[in-house]
C-alpha positions, 0 to 999 in steps of 0.5 A: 506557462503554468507556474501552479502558483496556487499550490504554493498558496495552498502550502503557505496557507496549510503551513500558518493553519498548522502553525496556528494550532500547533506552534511547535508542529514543524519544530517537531516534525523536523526532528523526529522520524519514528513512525510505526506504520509502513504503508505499501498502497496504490498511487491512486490519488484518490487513496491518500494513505495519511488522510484515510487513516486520519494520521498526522505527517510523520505517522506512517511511512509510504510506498506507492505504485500501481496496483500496490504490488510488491515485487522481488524485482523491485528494488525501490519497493524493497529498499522502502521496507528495508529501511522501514524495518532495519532503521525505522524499526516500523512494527506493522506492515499495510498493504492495501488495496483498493476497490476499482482499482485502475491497474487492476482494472488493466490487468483484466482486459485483453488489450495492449496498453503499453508499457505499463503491460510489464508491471500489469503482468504480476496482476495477470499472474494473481488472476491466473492463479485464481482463474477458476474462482474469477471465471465465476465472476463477471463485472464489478464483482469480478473486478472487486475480488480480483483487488482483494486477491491481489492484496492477499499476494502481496502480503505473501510477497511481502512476508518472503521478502529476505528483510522481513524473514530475516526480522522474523528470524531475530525476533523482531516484532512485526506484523503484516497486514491485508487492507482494501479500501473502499472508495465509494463510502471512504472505510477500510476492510481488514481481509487478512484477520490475522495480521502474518508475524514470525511466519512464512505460511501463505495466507489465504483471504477470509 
């Protein structure tokens, strides 16, 4: 049986490495939570919210699922942000998507792919609604612009969300933003130039 042992040897050798450039790191780390940052992305491991963004452990809160949708029937997503805004008392919101994405991907094709077809659904929603604009399209273009689609209507979901409106209407500062990552050269792309704050009007993508 596979133990995965090397993981562990992994962990105890990033733990003496951090130890030994920063010998309060953990004593510090332990103590303190008070990130700026929620970040809402893709489970895709090839998408590691800390490391893209070049932020140390306790930076940045973080919700994944695929295809990073934020749904009003997702209590776990929804229990992430109001814990983000009411107690972390985060200032800024991501949502980021990624270039080829898989989910997104999925959600394209005319195929039964499980269970998994349930949460698809929200993507088949988004291309729907952008059907006459995605019908121009074809291949990886198609599939490109469908993931930045998909990043500008979870932004919307996010900003009318009864946690964040409620936060907007007490005057919190907090500010939701559209990303897409590009995993062939590793850069980020802000679609959204104008970061939703104290406003419920839809956005549209640059």
């Amino acid at each position: 049986m596979d133990t995965l042992e090397h993981l562990f040897k992994n962990n105890q050798n990033w733990a003496r490495a951090t130890l030994d450039k920063d010998p309060l790191f953990f004593q510090r780390l332990s103590n303190l939570q008070k990130p700026e940052i929620l970040w809402i992305g893709c489970s895709d491991s090839r998408v590691p919210a800390n490391e893209i963004i070049d932020l140390a452990p306790g930076e940045v809160f973080v919700h994944r699922n695929i295809a990073n949708v934020v749904v009003h029937s997702d209590l776990n997503c929804l229990s992430v942000i109001q814990y983000a805004v009411e107690v972390l008392k985060i200032k800024h919101i991501i949502v980021c998507g990624h270039y080829g994405c898989g989910g997104v991907e999925a959600a394209l094709e005319d195929k039964n792919h499980g269970l998994i077809d349930n949460w698809l659904g929200h993507i088949k929603d988004v291309a729907r609604l952008n059907q006459h604009e995605l019908s121009e399209l074809s291949g990886k273009e198609r599939l490109h612009r469908l993931c930045e689609l998909n990043v500008v209507e979870q932004v919307n979901n996010v900003s009318s969300t009864s946690v964040v409106k409620t936060a907007w209407e007490n005057g919190t500062e907090l500010f939701i933003h559209g990303w897409i990552y590009n995993i062939e050269n590793g850069v980020l792309h802000d679609i959204i130039k104008s970061p939703k704050s104290n406003s419920y009007t839809p956005v549209t993508i640059v």
